[in-house]
Biotite code that builds the C-alpha atoms (Angstrom):
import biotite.structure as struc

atoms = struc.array([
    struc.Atom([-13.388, -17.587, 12.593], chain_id="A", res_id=1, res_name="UNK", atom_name="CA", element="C"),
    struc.Atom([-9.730, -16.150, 11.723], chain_id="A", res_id=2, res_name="UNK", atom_name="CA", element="C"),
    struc.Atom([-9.861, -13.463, 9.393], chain_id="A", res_id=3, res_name="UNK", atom_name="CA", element="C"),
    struc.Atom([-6.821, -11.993, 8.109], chain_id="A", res_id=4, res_name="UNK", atom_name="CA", element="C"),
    struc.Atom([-6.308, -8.461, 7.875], chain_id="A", res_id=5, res_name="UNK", atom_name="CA", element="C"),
    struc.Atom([-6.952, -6.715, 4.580], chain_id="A", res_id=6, res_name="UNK", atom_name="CA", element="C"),
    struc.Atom([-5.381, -3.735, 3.455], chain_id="A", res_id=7, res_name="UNK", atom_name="CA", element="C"),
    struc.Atom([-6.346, -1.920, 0.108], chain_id="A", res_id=8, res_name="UNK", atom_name="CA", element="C"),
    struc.Atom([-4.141, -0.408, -2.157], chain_id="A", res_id=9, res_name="UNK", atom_name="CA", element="C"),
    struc.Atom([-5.274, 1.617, -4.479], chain_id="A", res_id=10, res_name="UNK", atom_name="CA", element="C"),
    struc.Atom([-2.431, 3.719, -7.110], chain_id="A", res_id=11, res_name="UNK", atom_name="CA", element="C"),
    struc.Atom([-2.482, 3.969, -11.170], chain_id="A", res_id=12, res_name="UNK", atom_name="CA", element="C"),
    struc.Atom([0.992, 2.499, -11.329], chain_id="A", res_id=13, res_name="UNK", atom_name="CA", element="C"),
    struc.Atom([1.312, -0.882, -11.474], chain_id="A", res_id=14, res_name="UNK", atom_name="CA", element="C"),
    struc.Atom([4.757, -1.369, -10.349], chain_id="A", res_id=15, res_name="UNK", atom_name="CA", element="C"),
    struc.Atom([3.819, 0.898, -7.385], chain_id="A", res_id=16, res_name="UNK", atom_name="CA", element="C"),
    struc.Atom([0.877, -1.540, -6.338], chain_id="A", res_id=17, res_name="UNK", atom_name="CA", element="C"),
    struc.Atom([2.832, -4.557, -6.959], chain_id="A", res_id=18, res_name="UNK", atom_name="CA", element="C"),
    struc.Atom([5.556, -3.471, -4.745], chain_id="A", res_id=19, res_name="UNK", atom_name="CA", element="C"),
    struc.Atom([3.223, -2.190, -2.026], chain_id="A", res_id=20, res_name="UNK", atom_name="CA", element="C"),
    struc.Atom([1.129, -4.974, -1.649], chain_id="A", res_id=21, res_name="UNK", atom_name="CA", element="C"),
    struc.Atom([4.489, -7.544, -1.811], chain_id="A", res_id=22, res_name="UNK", atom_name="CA", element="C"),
    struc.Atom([5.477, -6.084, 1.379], chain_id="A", res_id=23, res_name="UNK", atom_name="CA", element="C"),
    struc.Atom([2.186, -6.195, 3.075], chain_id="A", res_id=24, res_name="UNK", atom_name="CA", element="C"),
    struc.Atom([1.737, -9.656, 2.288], chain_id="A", res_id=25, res_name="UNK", atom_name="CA", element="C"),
    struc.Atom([4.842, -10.360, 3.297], chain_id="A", res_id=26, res_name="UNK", atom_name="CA", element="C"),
    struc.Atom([3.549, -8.650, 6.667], chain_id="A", res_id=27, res_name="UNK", atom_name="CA", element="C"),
    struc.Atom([0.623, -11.203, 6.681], chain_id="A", res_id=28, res_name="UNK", atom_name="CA", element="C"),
    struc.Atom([-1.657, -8.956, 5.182], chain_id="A", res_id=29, res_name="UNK", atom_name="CA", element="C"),
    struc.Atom([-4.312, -9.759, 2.758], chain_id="A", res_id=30, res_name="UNK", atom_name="CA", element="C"),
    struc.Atom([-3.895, -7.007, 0.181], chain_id="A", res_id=31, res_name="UNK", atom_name="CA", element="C"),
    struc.Atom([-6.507, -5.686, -2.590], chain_id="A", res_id=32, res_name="UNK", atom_name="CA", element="C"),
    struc.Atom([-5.464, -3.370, -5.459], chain_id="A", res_id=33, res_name="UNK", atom_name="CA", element="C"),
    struc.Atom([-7.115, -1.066, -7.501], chain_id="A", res_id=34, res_name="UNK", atom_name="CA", element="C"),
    struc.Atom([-5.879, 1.464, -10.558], chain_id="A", res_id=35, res_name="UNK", atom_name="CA", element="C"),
    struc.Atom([-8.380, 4.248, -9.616], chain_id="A", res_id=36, res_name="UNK", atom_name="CA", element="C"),
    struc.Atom([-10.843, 5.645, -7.313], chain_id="A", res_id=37, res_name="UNK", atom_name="CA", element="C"),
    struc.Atom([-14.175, 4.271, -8.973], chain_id="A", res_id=38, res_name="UNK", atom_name="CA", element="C"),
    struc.Atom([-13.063, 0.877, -8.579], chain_id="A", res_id=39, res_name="UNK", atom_name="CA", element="C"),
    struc.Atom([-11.822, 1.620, -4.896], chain_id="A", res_id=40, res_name="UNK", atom_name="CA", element="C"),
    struc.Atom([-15.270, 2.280, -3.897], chain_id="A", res_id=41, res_name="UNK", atom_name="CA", element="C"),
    struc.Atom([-16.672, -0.647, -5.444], chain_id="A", res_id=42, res_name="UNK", atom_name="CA", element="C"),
    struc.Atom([-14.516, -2.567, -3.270], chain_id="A", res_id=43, res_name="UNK", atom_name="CA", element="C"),
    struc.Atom([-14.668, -0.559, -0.079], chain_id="A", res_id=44, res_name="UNK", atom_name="CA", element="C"),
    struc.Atom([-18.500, -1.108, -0.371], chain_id="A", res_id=45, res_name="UNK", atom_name="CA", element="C"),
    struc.Atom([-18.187, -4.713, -1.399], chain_id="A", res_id=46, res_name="UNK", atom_name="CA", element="C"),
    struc.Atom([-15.576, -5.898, 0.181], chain_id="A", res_id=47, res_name="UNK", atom_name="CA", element="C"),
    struc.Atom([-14.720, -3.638, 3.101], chain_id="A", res_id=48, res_name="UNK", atom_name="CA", element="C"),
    struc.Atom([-11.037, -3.503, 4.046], chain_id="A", res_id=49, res_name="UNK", atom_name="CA", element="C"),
    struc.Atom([-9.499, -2.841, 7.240], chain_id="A", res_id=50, res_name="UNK", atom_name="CA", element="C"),
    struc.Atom([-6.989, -0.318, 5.781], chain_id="A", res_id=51, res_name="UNK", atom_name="CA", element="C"),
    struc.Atom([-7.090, 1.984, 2.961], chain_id="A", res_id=52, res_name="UNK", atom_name="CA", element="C"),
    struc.Atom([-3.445, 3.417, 1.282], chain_id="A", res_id=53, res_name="UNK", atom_name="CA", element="C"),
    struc.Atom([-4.555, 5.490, -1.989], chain_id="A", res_id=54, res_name="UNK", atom_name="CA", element="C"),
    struc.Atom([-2.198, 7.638, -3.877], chain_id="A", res_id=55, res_name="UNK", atom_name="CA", element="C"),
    struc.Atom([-4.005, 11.327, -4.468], chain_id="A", res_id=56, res_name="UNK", atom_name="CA", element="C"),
    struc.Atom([-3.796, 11.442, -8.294], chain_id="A", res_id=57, res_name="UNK", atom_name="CA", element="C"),
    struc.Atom([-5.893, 8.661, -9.035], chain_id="A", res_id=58, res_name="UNK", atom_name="CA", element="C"),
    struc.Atom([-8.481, 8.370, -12.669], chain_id="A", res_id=59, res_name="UNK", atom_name="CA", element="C"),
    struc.Atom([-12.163, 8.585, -11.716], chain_id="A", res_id=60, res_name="UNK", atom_name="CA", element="C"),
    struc.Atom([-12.712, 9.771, -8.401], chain_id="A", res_id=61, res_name="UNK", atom_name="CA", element="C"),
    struc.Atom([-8.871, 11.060, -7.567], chain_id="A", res_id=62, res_name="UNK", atom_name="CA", element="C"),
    struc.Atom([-8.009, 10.555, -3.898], chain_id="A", res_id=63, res_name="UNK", atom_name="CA", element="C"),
    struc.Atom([-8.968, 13.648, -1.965], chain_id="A", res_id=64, res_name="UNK", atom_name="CA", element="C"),
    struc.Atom([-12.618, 12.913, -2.879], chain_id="A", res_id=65, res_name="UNK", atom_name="CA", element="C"),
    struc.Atom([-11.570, 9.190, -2.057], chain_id="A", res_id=66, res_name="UNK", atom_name="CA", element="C"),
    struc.Atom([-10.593, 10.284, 0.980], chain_id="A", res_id=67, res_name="UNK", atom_name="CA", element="C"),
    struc.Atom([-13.888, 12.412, 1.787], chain_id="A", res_id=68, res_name="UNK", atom_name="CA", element="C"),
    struc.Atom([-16.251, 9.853, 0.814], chain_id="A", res_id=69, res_name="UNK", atom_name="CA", element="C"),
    struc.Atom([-14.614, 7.119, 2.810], chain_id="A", res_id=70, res_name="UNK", atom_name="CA", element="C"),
    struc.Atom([-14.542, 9.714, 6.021], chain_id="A", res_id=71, res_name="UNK", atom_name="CA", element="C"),
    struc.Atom([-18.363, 10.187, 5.179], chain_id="A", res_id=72, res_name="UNK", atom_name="CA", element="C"),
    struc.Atom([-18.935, 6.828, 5.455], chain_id="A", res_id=73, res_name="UNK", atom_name="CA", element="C"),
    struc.Atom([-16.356, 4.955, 8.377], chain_id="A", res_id=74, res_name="UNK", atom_name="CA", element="C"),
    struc.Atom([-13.477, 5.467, 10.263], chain_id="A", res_id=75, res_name="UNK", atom_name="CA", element="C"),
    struc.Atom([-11.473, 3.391, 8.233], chain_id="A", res_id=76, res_name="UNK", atom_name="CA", element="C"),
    struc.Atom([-7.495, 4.320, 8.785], chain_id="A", res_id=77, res_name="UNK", atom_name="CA", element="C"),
    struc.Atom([-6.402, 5.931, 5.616], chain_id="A", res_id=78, res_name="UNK", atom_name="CA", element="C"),
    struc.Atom([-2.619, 6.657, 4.248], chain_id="A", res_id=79, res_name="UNK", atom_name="CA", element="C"),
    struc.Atom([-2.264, 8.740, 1.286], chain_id="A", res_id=80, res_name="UNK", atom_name="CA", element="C"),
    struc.Atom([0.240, 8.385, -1.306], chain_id="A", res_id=81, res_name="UNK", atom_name="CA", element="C"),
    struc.Atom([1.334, 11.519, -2.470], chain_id="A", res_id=82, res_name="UNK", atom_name="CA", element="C"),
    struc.Atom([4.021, 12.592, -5.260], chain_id="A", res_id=83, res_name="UNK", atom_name="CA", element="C"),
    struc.Atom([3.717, 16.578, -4.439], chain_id="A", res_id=84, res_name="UNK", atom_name="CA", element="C"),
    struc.Atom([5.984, 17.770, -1.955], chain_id="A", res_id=85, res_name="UNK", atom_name="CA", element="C"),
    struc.Atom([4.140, 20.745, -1.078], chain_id="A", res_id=86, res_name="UNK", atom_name="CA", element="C"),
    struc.Atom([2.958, 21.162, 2.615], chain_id="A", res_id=87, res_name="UNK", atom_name="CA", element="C"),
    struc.Atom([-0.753, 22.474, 1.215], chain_id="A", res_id=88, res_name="UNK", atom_name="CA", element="C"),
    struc.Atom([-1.655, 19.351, -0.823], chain_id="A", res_id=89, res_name="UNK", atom_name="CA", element="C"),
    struc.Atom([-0.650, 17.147, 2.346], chain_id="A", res_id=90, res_name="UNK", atom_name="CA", element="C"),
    struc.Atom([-2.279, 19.124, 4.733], chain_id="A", res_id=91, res_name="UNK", atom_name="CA", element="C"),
    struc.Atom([-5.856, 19.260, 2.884], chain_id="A", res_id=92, res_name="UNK", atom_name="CA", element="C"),
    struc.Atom([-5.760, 15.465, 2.984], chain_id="A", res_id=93, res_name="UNK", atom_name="CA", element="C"),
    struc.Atom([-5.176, 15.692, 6.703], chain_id="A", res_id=94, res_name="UNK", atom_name="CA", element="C"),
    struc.Atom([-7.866, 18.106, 7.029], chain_id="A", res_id=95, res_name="UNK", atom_name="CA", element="C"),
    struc.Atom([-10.570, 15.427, 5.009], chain_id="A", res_id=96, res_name="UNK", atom_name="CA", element="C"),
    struc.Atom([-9.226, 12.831, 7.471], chain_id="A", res_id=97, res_name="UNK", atom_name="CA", element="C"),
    struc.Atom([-6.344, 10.847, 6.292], chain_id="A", res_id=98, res_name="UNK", atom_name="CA", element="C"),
    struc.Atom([-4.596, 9.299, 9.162], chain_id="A", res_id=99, res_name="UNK", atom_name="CA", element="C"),
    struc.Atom([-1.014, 9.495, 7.661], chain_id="A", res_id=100, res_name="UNK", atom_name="CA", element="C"),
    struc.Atom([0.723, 10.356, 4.504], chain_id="A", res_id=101, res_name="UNK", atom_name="CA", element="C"),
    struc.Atom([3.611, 9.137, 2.480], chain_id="A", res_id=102, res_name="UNK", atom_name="CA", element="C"),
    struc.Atom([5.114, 11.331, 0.214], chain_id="A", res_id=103, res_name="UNK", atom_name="CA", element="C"),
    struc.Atom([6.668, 9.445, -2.999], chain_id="A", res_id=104, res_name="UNK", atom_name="CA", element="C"),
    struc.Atom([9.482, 8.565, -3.518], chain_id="A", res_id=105, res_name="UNK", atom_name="CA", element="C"),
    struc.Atom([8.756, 6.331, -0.664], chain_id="A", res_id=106, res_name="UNK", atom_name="CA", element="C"),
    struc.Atom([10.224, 3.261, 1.182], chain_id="A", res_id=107, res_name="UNK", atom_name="CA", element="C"),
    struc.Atom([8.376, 0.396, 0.830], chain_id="A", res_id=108, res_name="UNK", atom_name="CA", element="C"),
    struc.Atom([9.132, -0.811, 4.311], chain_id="A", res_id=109, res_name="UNK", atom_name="CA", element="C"),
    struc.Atom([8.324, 2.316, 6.128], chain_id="A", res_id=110, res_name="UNK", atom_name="CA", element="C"),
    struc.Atom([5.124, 2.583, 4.416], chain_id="A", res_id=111, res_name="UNK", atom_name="CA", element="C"),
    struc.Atom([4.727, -1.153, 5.625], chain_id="A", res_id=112, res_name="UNK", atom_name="CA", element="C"),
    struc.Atom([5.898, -0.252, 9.261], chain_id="A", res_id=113, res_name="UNK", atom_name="CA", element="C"),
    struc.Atom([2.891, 3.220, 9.128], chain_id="A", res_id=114, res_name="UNK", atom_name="CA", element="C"),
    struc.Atom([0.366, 0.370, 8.280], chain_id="A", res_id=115, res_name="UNK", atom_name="CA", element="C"),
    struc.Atom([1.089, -1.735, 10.762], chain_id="A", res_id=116, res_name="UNK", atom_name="CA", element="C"),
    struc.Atom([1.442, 1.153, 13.306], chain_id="A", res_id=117, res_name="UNK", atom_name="CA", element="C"),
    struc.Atom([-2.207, 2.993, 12.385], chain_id="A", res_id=118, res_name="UNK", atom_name="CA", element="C"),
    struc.Atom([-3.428, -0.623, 12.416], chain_id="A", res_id=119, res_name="UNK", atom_name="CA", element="C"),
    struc.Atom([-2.116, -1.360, 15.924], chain_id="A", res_id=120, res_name="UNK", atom_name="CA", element="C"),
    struc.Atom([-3.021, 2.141, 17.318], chain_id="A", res_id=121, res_name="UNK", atom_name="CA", element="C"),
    struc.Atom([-6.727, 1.428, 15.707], chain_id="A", res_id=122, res_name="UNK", atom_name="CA", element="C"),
    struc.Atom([-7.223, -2.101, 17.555], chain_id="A", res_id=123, res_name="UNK", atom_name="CA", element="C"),
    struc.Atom([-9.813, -1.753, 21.108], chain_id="A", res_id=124, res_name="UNK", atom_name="CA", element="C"),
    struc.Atom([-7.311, -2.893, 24.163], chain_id="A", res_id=125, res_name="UNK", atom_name="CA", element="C"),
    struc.Atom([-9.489, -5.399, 25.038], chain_id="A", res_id=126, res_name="UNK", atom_name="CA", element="C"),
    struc.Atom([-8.192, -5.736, 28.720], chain_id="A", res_id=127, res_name="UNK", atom_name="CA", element="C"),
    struc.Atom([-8.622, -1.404, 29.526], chain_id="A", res_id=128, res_name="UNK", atom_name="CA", element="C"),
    struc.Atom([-12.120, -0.065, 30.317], chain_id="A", res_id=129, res_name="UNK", atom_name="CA", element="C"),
    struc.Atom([-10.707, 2.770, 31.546], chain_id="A", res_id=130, res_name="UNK", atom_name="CA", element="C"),
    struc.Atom([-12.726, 5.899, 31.160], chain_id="A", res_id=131, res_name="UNK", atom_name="CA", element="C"),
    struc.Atom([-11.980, 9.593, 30.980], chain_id="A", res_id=132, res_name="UNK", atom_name="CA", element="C"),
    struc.Atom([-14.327, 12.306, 31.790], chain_id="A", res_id=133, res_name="UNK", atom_name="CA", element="C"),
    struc.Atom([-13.859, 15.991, 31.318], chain_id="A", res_id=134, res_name="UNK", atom_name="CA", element="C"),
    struc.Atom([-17.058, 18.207, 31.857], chain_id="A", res_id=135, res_name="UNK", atom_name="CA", element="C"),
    struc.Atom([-19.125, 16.853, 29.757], chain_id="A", res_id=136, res_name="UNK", atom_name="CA", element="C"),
    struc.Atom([-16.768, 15.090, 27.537], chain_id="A", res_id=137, res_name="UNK", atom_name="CA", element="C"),
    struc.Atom([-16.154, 11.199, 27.692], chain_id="A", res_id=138, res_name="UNK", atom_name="CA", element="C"),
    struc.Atom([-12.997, 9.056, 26.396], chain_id="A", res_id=139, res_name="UNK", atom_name="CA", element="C"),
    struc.Atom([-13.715, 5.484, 26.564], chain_id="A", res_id=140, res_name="UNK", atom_name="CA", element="C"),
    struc.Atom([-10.564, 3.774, 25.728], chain_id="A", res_id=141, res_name="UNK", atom_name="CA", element="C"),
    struc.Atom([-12.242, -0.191, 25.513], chain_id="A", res_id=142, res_name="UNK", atom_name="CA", element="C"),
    struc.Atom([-14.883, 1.309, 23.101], chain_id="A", res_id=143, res_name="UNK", atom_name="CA", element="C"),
    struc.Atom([-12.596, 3.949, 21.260], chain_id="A", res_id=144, res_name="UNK", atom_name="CA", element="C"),
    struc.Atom([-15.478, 6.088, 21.630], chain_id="A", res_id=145, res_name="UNK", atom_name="CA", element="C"),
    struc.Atom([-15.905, 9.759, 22.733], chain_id="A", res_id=146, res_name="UNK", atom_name="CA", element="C"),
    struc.Atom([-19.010, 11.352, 23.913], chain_id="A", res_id=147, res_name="UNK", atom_name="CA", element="C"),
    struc.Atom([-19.771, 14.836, 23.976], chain_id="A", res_id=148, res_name="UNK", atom_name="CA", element="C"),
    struc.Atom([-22.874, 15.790, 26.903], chain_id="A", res_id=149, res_name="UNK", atom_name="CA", element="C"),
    struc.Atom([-23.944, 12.342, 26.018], chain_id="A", res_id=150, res_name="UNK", atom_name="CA", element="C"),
    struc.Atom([-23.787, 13.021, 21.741], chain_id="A", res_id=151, res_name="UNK", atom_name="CA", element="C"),
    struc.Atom([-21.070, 10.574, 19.722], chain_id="A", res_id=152, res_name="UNK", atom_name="CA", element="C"),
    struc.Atom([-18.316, 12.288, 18.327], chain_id="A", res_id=153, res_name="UNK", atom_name="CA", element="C"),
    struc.Atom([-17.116, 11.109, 15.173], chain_id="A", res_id=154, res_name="UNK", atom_name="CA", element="C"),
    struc.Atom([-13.383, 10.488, 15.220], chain_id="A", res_id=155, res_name="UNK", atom_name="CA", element="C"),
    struc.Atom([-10.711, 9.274, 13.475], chain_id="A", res_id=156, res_name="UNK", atom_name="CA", element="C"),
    struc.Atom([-8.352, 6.220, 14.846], chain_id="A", res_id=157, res_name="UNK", atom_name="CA", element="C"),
    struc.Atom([-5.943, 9.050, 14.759], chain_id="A", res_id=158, res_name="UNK", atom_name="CA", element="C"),
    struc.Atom([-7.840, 11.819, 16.191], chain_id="A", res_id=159, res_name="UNK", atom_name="CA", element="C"),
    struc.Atom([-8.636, 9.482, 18.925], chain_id="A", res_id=160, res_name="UNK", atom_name="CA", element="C"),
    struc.Atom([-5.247, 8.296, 19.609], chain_id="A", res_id=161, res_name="UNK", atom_name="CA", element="C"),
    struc.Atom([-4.242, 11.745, 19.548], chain_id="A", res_id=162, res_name="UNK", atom_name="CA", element="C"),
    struc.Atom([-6.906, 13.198, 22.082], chain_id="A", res_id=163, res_name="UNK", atom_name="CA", element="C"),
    struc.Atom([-6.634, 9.674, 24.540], chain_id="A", res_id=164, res_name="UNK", atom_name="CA", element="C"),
    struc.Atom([-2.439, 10.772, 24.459], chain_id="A", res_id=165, res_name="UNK", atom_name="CA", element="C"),
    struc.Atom([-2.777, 14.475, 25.644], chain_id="A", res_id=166, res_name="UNK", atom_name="CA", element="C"),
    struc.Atom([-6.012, 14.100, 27.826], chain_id="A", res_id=167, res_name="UNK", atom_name="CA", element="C"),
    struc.Atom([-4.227, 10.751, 29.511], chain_id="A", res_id=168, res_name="UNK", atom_name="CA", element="C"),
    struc.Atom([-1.628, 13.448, 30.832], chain_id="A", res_id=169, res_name="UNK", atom_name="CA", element="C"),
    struc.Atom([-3.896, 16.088, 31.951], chain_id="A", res_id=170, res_name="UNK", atom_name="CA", element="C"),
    struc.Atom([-1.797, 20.066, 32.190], chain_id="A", res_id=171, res_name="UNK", atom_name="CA", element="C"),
    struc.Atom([1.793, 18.565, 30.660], chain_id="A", res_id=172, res_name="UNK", atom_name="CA", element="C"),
    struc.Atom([2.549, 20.342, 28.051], chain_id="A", res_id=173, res_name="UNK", atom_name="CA", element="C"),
    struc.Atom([4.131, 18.587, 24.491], chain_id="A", res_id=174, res_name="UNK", atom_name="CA", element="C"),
    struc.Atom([5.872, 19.578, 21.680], chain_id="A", res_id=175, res_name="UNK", atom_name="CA", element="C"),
    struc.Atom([4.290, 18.529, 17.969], chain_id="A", res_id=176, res_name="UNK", atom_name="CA", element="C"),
    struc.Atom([7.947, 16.255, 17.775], chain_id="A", res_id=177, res_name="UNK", atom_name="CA", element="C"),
    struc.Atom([7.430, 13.840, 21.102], chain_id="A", res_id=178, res_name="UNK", atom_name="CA", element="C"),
    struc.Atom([3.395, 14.178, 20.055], chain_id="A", res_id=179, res_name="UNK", atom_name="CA", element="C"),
    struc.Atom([4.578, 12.322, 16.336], chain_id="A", res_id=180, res_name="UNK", atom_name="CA", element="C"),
    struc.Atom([6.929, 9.991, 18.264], chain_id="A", res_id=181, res_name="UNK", atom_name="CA", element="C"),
    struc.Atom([4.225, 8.774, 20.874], chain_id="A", res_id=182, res_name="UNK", atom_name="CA", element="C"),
    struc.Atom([0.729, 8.987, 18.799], chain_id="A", res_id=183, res_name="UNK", atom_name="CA", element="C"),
    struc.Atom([2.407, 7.989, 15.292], chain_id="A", res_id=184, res_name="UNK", atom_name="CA", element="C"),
    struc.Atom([4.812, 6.144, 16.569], chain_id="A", res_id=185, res_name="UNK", atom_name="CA", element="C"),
    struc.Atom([8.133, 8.328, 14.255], chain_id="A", res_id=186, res_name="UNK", atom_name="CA", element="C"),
    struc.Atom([9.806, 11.485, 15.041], chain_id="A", res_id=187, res_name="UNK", atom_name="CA", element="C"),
    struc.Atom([10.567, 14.108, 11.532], chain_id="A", res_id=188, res_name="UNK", atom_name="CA", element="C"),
    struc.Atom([10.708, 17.497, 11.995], chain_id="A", res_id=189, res_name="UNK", atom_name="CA", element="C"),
    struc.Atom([9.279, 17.427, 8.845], chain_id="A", res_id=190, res_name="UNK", atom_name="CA", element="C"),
    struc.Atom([6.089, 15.811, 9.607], chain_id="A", res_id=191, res_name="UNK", atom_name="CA", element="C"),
    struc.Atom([4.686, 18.010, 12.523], chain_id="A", res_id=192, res_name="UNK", atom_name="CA", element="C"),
    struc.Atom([2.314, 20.078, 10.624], chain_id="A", res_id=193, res_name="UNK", atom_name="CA", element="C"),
    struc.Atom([0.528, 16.612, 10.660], chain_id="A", res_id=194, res_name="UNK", atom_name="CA", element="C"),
    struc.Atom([0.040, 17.092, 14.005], chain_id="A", res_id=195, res_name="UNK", atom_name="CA", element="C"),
    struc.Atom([-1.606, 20.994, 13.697], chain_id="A", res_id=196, res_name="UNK", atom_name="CA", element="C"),
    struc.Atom([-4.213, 19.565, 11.658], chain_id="A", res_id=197, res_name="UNK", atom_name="CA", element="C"),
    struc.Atom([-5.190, 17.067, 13.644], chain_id="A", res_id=198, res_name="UNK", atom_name="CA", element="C"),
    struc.Atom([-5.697, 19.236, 16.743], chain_id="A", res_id=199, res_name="UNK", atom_name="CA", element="C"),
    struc.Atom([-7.623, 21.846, 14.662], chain_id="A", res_id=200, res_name="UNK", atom_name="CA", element="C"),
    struc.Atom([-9.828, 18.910, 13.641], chain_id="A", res_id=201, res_name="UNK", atom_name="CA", element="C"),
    struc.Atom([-10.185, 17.724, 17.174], chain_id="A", res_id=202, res_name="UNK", atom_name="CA", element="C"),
    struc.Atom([-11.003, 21.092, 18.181], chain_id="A", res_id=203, res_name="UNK", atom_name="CA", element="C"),
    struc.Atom([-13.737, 21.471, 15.632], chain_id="A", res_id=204, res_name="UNK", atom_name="CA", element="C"),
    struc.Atom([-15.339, 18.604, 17.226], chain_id="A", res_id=205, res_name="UNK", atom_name="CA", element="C"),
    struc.Atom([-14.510, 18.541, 21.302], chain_id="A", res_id=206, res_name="UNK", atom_name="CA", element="C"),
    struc.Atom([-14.609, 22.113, 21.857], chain_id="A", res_id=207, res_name="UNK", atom_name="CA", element="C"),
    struc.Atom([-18.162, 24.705, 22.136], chain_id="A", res_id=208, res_name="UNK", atom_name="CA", element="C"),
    struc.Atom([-15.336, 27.108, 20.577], chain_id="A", res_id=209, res_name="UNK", atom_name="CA", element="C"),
    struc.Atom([-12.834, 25.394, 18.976], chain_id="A", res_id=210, res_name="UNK", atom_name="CA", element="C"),
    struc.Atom([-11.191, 29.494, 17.765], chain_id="A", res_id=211, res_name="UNK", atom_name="CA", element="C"),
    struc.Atom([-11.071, 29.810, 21.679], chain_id="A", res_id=212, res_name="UNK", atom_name="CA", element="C"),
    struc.Atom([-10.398, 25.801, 23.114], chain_id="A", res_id=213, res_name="UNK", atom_name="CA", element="C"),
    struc.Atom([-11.279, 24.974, 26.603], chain_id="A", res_id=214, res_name="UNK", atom_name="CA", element="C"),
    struc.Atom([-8.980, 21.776, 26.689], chain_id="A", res_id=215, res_name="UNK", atom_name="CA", element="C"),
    struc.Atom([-6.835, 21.347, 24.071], chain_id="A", res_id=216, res_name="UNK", atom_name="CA", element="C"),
    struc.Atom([-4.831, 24.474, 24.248], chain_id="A", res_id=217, res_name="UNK", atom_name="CA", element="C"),
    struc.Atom([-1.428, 25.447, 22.246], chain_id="A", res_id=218, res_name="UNK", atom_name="CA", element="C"),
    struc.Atom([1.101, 26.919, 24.667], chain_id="A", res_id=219, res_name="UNK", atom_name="CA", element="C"),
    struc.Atom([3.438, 29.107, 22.335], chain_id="A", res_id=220, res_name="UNK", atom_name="CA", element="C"),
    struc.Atom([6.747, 27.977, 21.016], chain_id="A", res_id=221, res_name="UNK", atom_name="CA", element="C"),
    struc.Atom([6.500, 24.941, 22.811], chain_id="A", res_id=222, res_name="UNK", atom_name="CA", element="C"),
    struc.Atom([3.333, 22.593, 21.490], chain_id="A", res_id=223, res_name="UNK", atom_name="CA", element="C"),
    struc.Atom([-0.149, 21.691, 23.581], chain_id="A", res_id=224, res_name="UNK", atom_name="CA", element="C"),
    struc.Atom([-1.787, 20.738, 26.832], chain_id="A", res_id=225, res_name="UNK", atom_name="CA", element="C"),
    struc.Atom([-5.145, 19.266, 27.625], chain_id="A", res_id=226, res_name="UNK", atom_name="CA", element="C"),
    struc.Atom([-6.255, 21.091, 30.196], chain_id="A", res_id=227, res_name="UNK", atom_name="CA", element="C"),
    struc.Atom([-8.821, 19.421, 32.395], chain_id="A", res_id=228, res_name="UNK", atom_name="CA", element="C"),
])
């Protein structure tokens, strides 16, 4: 049976969650809304969305915590709203797993446009089976599924979309900008320390040394390379 797609939003302003979730539904969403981060987890457990967008200064459990008990738990694509504009705060929700962050004030319709994009990047291709194998390492791009010497890795939709990208172009080299354009689907100069984290991540779980990476190697002054 049909089911629609359900995004939760989850911020302590009510004019912020009204006007989020009016331009999801107007996307063809189904939305949920919550005010803080005890009553998101009631409704992530009983009513699991496909898509989480929390602001990080929530009542109750505030959204980094959010953020680290949902990664615990699923790969769920998370967006965090954030109202700091310092590069820390957004990088330690990168580093607990959030797929993407918005920093307010923020555009209704972009925000709208990263949800559909994380949503689209998260779906299986159900007509690819292709496979790629590295030493040891599988990328299974029907399953979304990487194997490490036969152990599951536990990734991200983004960490995956991130390490398919690179390893489906095996020695060329990219910059963090055309890495943003093609994984997250935007270009901002101001946005590529989203894509450091991510590779740090993914070398903390592809690589026997991540301080000294076999595959996923920066080339300096210019971005990375997965090197075969």
């Amino acid at each position: 049976m049909w089911r629609m797609t359900t995004v939760l939003v989850v911020d302590d302003e009510p004019t912020i969650r009204e006007i989020v979730a009016g331009y999801l539904e107007r996307d063809g969403y189904r939305t949920l809304e919550a005010a803080d981060g005890n009553r998101a987890r009631e409704l992530l457990e009983r009513d699991p969305p496909d898509h989480d967008v929390h602001d990080v200064m929530l009542p109750g459990t505030d959204g980094l915590e959010l953020c680290r008990w949902i990664r615990s738990r699923s790969r769920l694509p998370v967006i965090m709203l954030t109202a700091r504009g310092e590069e820390s705060d957004r990088i330690v929700g990168l580093e607990l797993g959030a797929d993407d962050y918005v920093t307010k004030p923020f555009s209704p319709r972009e925000l709208a446009a990263r949800v559909r994009t994380v949503l689209r990047r998260a779906e299986p291709e159900a007509v690819s089976e292709e496979r790629l194998s590295f030493n040891g390492l599988v990328i299974d791009s029907a399953t979304r599924e990487v194997t490490k010497k036969g152990a599951r890795l536990r990734l991200t939709a983004r960490e995956f979309d991130l390490l398919w990208f690179v390893a489906s172009h095996p020695s060329r080299v990219f910059s963090r900008e055309q890495i943003m354009r093609r994984v997250w689907g935007y270009s901002s100069a101001l946005d590529t320390g989203t894509v450091t984290v991510h590779v740090r991540r993914l070398r903390e779980k592809i690589e026997d040394q991540p301080s000294h990476p076999r595959h996923l190697e920066t080339v300096w002054g210019v971005g990375y390379r997965f090197t075969p």
